[in-house]
Structures are given as C-alpha cells and as structure tokens.
N, CA and C atoms as an extended XYZ file, in Angstrom:
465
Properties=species:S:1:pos:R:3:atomname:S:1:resname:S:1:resid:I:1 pbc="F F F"
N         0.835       -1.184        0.000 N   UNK     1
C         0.000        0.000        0.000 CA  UNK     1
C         0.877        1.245        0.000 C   UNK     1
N        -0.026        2.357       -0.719 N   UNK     2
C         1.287        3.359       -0.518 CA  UNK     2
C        -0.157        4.708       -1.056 C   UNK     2
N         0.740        5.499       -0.815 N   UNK     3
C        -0.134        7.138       -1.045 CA  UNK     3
C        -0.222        7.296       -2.404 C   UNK     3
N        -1.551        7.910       -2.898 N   UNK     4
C        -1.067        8.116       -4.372 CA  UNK     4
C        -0.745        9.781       -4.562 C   UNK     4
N        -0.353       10.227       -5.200 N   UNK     5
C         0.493       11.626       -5.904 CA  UNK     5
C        -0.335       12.210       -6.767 C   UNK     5
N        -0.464       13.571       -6.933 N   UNK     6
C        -1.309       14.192       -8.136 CA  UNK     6
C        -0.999       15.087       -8.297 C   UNK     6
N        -0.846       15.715       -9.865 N   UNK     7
C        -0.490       17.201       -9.714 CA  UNK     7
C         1.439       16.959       -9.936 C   UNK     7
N         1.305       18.369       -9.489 N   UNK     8
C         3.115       18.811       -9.669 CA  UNK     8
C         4.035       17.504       -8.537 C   UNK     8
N         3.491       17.350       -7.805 N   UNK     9
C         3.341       16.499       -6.552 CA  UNK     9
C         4.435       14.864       -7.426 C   UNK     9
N         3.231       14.577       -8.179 N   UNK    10
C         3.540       12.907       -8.888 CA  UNK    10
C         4.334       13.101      -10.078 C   UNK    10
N         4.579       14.382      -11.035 N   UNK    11
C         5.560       15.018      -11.847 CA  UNK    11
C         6.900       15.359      -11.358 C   UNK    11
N         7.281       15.440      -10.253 N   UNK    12
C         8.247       15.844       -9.466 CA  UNK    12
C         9.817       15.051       -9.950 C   UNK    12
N         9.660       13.648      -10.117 N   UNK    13
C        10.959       13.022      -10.224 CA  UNK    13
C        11.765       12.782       -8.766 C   UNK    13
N        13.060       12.888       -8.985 N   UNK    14
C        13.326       12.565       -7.750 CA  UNK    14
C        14.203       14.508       -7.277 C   UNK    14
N        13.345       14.859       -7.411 N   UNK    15
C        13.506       16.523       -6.952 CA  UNK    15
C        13.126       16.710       -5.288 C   UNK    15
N        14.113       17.323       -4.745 N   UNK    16
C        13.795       17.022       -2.901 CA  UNK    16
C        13.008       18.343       -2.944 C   UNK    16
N        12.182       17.785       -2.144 N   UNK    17
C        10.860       19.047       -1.811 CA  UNK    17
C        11.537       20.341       -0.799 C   UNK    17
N        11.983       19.653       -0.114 N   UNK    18
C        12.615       20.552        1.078 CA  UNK    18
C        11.541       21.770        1.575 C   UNK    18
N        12.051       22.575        2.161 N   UNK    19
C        10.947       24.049        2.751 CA  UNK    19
C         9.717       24.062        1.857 C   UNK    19
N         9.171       23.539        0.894 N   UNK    20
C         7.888       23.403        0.050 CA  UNK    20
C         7.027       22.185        1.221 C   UNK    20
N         8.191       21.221        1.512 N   UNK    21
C         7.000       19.782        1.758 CA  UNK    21
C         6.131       20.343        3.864 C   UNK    21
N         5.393       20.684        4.290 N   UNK    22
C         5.131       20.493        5.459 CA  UNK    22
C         5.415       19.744        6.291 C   UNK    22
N         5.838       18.746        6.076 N   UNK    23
C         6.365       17.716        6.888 CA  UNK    23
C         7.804       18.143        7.562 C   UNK    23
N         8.250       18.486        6.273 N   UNK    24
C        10.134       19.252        6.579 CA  UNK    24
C        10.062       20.276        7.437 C   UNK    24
N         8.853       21.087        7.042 N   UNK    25
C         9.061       22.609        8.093 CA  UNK    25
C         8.308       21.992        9.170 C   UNK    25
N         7.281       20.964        9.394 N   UNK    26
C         7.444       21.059       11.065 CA  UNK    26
C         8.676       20.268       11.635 C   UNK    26
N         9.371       19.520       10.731 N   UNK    27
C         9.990       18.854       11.585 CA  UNK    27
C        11.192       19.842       11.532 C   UNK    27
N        11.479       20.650       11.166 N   UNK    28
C        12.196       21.504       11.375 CA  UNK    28
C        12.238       22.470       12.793 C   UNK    28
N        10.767       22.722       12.901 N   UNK    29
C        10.270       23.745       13.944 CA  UNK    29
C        10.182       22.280       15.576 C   UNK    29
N         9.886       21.508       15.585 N   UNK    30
C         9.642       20.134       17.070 CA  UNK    30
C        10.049       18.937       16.543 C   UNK    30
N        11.314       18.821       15.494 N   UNK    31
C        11.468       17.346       14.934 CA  UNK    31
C        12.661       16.915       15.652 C   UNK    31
N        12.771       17.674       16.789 N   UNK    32
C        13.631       16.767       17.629 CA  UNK    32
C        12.866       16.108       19.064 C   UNK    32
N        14.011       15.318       19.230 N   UNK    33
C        14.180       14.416       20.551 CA  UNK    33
C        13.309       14.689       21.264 C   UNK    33
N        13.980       15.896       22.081 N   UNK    34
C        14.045       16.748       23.029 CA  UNK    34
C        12.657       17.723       23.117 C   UNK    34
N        12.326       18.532       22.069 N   UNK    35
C        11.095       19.286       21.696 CA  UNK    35
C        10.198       18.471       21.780 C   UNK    35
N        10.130       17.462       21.280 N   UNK    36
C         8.652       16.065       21.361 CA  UNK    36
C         8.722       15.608       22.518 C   UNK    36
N         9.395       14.928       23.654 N   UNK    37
C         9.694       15.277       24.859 CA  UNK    37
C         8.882       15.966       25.600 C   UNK    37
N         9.667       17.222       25.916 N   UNK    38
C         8.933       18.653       26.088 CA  UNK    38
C         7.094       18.814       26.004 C   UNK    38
N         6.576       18.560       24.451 N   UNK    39
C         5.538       18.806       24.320 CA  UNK    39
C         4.213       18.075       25.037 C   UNK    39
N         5.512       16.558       24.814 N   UNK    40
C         4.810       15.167       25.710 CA  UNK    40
C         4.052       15.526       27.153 C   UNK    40
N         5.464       16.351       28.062 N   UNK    41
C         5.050       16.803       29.243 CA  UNK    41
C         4.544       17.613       29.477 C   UNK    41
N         4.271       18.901       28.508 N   UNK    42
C         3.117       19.881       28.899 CA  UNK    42
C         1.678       19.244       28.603 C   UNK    42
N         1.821       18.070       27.656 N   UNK    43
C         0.273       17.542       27.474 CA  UNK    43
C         0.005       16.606       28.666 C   UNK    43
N         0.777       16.233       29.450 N   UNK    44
C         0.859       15.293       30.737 CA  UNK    44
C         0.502       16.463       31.890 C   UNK    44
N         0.585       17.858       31.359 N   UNK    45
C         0.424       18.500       32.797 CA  UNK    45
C         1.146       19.161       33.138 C   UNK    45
N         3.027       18.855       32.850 N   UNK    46
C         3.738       19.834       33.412 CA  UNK    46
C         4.090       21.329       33.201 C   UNK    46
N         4.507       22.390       33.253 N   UNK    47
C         3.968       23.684       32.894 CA  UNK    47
C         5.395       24.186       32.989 C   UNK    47
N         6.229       23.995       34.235 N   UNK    48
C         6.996       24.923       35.211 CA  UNK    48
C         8.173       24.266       34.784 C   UNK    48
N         9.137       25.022       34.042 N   UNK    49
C        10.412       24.796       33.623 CA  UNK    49
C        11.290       23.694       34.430 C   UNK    49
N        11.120       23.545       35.929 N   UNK    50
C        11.881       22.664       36.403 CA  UNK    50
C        11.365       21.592       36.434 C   UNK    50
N        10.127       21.258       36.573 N   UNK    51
C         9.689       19.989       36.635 CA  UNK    51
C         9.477       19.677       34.497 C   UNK    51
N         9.749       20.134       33.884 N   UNK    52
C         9.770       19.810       32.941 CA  UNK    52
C        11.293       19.182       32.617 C   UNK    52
N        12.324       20.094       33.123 N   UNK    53
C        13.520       19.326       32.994 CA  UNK    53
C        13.661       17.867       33.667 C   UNK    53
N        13.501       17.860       34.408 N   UNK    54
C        13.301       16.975       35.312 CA  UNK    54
C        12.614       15.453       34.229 C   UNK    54
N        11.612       15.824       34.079 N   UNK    55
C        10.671       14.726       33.923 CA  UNK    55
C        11.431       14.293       32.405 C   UNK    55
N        12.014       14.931       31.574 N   UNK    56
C        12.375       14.904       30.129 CA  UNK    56
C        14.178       14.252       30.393 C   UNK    56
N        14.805       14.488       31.759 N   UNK    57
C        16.132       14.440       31.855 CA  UNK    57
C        17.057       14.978       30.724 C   UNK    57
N        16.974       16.644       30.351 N   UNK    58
C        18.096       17.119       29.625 CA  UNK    58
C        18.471       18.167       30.794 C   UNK    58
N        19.577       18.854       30.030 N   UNK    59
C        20.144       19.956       31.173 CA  UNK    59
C        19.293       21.260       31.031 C   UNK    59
N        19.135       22.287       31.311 N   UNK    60
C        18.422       23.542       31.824 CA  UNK    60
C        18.995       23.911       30.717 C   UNK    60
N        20.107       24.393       29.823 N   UNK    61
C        20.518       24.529       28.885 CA  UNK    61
C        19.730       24.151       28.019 C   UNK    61
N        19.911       23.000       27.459 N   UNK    62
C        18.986       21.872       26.293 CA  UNK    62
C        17.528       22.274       26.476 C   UNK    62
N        16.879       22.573       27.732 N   UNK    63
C        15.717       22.782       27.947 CA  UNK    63
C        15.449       24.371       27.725 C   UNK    63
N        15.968       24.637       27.900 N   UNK    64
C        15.805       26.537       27.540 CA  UNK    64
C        15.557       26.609       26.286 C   UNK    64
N        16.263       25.963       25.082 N   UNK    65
C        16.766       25.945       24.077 CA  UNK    65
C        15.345       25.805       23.160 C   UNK    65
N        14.919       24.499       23.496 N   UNK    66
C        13.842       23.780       23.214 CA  UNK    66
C        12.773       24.577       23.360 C   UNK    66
N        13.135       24.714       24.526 N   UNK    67
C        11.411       25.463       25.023 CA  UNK    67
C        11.273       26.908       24.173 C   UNK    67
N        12.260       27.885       24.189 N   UNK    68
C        12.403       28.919       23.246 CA  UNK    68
C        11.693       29.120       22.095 C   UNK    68
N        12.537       27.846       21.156 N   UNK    69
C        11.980       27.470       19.935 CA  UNK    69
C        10.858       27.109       19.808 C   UNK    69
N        10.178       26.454       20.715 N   UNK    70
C         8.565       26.108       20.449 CA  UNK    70
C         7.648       26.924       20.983 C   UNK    70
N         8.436       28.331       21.515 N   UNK    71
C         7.718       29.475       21.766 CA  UNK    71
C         7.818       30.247       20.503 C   UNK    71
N         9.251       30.284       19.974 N   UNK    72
C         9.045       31.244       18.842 CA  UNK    72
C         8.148       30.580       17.465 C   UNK    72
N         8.435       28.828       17.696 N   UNK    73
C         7.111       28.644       16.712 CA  UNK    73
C         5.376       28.444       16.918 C   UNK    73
N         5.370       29.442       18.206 N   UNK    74
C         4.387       29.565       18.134 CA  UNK    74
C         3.237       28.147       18.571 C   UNK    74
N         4.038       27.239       19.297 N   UNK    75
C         3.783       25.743       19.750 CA  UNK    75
C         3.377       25.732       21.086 C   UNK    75
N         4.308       26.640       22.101 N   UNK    76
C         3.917       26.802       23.094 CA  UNK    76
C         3.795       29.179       23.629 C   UNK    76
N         3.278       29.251       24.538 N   UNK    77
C         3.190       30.317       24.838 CA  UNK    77
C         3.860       30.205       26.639 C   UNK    77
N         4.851       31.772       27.097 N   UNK    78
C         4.948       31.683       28.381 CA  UNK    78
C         4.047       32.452       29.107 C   UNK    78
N         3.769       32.040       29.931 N   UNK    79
C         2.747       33.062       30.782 CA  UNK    79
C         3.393       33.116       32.608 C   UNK    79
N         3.383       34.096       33.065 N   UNK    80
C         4.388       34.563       34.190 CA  UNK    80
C         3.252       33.962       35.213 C   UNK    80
N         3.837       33.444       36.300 N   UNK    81
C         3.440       33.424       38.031 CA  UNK    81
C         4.652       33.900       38.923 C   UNK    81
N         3.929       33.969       40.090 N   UNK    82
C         5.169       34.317       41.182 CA  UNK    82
C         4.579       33.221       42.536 C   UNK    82
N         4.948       32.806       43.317 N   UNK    83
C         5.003       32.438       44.287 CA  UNK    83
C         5.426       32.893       45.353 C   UNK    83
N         4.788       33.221       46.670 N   UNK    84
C         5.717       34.394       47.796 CA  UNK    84
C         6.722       33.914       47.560 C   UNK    84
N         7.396       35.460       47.953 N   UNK    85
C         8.741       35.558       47.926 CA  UNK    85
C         9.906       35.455       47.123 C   UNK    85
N         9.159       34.764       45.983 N   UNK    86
C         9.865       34.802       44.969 CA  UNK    86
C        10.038       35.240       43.443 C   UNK    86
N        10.972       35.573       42.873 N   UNK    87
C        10.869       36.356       41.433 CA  UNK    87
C         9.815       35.781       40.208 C   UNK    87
N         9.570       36.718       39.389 N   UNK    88
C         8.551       36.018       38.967 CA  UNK    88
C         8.874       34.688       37.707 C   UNK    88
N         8.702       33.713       37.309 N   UNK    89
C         8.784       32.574       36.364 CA  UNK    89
C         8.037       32.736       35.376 C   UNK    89
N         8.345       32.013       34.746 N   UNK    90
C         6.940       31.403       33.443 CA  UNK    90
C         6.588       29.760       33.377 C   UNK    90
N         5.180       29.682       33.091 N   UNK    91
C         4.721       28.719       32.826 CA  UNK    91
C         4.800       28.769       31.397 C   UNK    91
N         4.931       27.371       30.936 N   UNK    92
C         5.005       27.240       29.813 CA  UNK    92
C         3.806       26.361       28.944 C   UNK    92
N         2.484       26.733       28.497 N   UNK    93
C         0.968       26.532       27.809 CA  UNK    93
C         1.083       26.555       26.385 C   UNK    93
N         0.177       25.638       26.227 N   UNK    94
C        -0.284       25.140       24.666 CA  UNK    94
C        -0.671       25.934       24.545 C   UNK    94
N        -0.299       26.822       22.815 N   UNK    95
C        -1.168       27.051       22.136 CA  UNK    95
C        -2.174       26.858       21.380 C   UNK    95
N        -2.961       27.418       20.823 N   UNK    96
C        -4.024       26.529       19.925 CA  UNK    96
C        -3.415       25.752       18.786 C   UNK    96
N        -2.004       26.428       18.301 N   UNK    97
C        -1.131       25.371       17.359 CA  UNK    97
C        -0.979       24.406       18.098 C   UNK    97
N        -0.400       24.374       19.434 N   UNK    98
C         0.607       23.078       20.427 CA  UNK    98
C        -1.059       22.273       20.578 C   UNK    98
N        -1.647       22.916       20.977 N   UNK    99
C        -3.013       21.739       20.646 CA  UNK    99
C        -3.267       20.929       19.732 C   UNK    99
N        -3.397       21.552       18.703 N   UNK   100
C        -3.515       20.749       16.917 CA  UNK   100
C        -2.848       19.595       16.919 C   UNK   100
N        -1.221       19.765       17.515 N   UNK   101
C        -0.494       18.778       17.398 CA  UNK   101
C        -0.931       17.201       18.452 C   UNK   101
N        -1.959       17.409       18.962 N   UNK   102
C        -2.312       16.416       19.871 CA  UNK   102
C        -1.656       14.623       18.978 C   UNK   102
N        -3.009       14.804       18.081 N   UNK   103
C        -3.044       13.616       17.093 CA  UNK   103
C        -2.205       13.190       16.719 C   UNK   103
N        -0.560       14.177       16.525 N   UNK   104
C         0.567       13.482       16.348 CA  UNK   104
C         1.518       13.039       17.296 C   UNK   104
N         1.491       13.567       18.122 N   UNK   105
C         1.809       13.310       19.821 CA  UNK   105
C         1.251       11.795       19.901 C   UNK   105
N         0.054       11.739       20.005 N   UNK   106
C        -0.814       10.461       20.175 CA  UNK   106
C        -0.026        9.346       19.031 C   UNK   106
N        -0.344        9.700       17.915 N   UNK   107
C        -0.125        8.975       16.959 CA  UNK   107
C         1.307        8.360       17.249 C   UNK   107
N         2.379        9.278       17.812 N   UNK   108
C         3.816        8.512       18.049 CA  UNK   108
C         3.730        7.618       19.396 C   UNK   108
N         2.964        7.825       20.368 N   UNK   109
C         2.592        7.435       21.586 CA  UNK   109
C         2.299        5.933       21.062 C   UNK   109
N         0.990        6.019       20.312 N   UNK   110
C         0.540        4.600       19.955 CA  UNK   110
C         1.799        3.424       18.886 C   UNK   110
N         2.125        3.912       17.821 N   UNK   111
C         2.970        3.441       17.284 CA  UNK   111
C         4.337        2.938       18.054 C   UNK   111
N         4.776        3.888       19.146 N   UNK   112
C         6.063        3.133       19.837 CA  UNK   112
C         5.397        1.982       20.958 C   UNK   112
N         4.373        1.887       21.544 N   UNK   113
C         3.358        1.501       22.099 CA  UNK   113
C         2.905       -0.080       21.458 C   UNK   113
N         2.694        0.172       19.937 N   UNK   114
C         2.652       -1.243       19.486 CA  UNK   114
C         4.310       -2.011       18.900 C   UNK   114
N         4.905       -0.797       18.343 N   UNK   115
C         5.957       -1.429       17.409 CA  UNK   115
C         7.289       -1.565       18.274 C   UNK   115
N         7.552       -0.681       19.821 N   UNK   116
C         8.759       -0.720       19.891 CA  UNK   116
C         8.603       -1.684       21.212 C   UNK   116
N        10.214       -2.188       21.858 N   UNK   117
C         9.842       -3.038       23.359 CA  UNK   117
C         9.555       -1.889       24.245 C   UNK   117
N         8.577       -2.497       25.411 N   UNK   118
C         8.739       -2.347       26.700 CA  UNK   118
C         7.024       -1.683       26.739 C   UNK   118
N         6.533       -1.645       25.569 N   UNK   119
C         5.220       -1.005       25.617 CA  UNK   119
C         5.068        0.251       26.016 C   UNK   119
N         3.386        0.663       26.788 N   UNK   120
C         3.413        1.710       27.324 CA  UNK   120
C         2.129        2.178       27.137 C   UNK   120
N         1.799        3.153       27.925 N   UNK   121
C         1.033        3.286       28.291 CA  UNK   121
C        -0.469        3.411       27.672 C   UNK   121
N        -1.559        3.070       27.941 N   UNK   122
C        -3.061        2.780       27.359 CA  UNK   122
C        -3.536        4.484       27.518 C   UNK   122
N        -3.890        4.895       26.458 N   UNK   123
C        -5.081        6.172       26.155 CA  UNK   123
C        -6.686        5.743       26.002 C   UNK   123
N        -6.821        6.127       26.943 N   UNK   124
C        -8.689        5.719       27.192 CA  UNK   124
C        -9.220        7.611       27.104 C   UNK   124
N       -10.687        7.193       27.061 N   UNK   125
C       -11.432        8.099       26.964 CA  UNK   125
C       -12.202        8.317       28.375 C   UNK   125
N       -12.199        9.762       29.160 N   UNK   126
C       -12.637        9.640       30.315 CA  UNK   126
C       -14.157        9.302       29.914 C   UNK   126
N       -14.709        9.636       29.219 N   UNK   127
C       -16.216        9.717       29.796 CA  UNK   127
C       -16.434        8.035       29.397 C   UNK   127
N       -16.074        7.280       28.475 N   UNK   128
C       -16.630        6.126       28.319 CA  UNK   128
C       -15.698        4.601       29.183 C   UNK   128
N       -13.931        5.477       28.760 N   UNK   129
C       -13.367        4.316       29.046 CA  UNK   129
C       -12.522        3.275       28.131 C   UNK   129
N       -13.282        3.372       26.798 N   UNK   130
C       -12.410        2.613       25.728 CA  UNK   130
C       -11.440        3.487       25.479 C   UNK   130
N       -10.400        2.548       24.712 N   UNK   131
C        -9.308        3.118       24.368 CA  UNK   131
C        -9.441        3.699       22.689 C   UNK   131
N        -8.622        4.964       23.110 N   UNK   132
C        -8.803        6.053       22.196 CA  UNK   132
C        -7.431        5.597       21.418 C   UNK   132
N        -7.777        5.760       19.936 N   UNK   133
C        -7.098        5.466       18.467 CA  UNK   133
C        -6.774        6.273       18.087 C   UNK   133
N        -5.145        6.629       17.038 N   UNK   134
C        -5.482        7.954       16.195 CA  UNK   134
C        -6.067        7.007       14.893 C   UNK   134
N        -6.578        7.905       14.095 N   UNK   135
C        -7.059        7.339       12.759 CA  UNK   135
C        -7.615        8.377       12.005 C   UNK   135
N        -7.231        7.976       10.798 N   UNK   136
C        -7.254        9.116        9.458 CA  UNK   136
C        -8.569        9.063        9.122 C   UNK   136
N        -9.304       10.143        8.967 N   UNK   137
C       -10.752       10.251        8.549 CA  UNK   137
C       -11.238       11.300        7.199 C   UNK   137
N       -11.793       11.214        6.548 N   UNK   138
C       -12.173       12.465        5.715 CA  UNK   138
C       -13.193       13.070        6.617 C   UNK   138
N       -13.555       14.721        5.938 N   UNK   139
C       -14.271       15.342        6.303 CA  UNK   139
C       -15.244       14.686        6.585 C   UNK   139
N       -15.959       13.885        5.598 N   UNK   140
C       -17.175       13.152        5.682 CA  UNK   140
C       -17.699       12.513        6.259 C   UNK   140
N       -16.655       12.105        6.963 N   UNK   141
C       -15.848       11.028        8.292 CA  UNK   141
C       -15.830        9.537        8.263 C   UNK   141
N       -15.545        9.936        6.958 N   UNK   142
C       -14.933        7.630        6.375 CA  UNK   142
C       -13.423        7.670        6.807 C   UNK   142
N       -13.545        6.540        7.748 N   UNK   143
C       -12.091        6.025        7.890 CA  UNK   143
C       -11.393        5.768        6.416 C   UNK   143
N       -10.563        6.383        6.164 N   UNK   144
C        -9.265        6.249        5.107 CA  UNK   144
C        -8.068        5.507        5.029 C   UNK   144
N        -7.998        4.426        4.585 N   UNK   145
C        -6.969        3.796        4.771 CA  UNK   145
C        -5.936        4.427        3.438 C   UNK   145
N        -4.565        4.036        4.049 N   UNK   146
C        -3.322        4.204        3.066 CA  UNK   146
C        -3.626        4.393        1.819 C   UNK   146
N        -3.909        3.441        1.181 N   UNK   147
C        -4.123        3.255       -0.080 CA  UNK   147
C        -5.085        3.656       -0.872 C   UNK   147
N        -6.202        4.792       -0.138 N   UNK   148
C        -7.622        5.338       -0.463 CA  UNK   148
C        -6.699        6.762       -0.296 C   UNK   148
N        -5.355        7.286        0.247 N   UNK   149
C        -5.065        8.509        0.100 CA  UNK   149
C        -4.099        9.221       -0.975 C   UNK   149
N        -5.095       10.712       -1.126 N   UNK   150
C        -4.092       11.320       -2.410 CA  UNK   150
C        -3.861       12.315       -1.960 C   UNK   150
N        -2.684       12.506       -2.221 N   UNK   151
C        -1.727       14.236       -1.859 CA  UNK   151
C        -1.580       14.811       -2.844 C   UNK   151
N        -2.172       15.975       -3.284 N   UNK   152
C        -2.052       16.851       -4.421 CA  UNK   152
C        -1.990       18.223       -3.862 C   UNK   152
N        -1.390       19.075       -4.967 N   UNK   153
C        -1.344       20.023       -4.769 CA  UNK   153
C        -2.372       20.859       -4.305 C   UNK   153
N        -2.605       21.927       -3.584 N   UNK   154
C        -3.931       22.932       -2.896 CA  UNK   154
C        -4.388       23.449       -4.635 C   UNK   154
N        -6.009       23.704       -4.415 N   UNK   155
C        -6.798       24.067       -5.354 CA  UNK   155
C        -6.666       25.472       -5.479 C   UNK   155
C-alpha cells in the first residue's frame, strides 16, 4: 500500500521538496528528541520549567533551548506566576497550534506503544473508558486507509 500523488506532486521526479514539503518545516520547527519530549510533558500536565527538565532528563541549557523554539514557533506560549517571595517565572501553555499537534503526539505514543519493546502506556477516553485510536478520517468522516489517500497540490 502506498499514497497516491497528483499534480506537480507525482511530476516531481526525484527533486527534494525541502521548505515546500510540510512535513520538513514542522519537523524543522519540534522534529527533535528533546522538543517532542517537552511537548509530551506539557500535554501530561507539566507547565513549570523545572519539573519539565526533570521529567524529560536534559540539562536547563537543552531545555531553555527547546522550550524557546517552540515558543518562537508559536507551539507553546509563556505566561508569568510568582510564588511568595519569589521572582517572577513562566509557565510554559499550549497554544491553539501546540493543541492541533495532539493527534501526532498520540499517533507517536501509539505506534512506539505497538511497534517498539517495553510497551506503554493505554489512552482511554474519560467519559466512556475505551481506548482512544489515532485514525485518518475524511471530512465526511470515512475512515481512510493508506491506499484510499491522495496528496495533491492545494486548489
């Protein structure tokens, strides 16, 4: 099974898409380690720069770095608290982009989950309980498999 091509898309040859393909520019902007990491634990809850290092194990360095970048792309947003007595911090919150990205978050969750050792952890749905899937849908909302999909150029 495989994707089918249309358009300038399936004319291409073996021409590298580079900054044209979406895939390249996000993985450009969270296609590391460390940034997917990161995003993992603000969707787990964590907010506060230290317990994010912490939970991800890079250095405050590596984590500054990261976190920066997925502020300047607009992935995450900081928003300041203080706690008595002390200077003020930032929390670090999804944006409505860092939201979007749920499904792919999930989607790597499940895939290392079935394909890699040691497993991990089950995504259920609070209100019912079954376990929650990613899966490709059209608007229409027919499940799409591989081989029912075409990538063409925008109209």
């Amino acid at each position: 099974m495989t994707v089918r091509l249309t358009g300038r898309l399936a004319q291409r040859d073996d021409v590298p898409l580079g900054d044209r393909c979406p895939i390249d520019r996000t993985l450009q902007l969270i296609g590391n380690r460390t940034a997917l990491l990161l995003l993992r634990e603000v969707f787990y809850g964590a907010s506060r720069f230290d317990s994010l290092v912490k939970r991800v194990g890079v250095t405050d360095a590596v984590a500054a770095q990261r976190l920066r970048e997925l502020v300047e792309a607009g992935v995450l947003t900081k928003e300041p608290y203080r706690e008595p007595g002390q200077r003020t911090r930032h929390a670090y919150v999804l944006t409505t982009a860092g939201h979007d990205l749920l499904p792919a978050v999930l989607a790597l969750l499940q895939w290392g989950t079935a394909h890699s050792s040691g497993g991990g952890p089950i995504v259920t749905h609070a209100d019912c309980g079954e376990p929650v899937q990613v899966e490709v849908r059209c608007a229409a909302g027919h499940v799409v498999d591989e081989d029912d999909l075409v990538v063409g150029s925008r109209r």
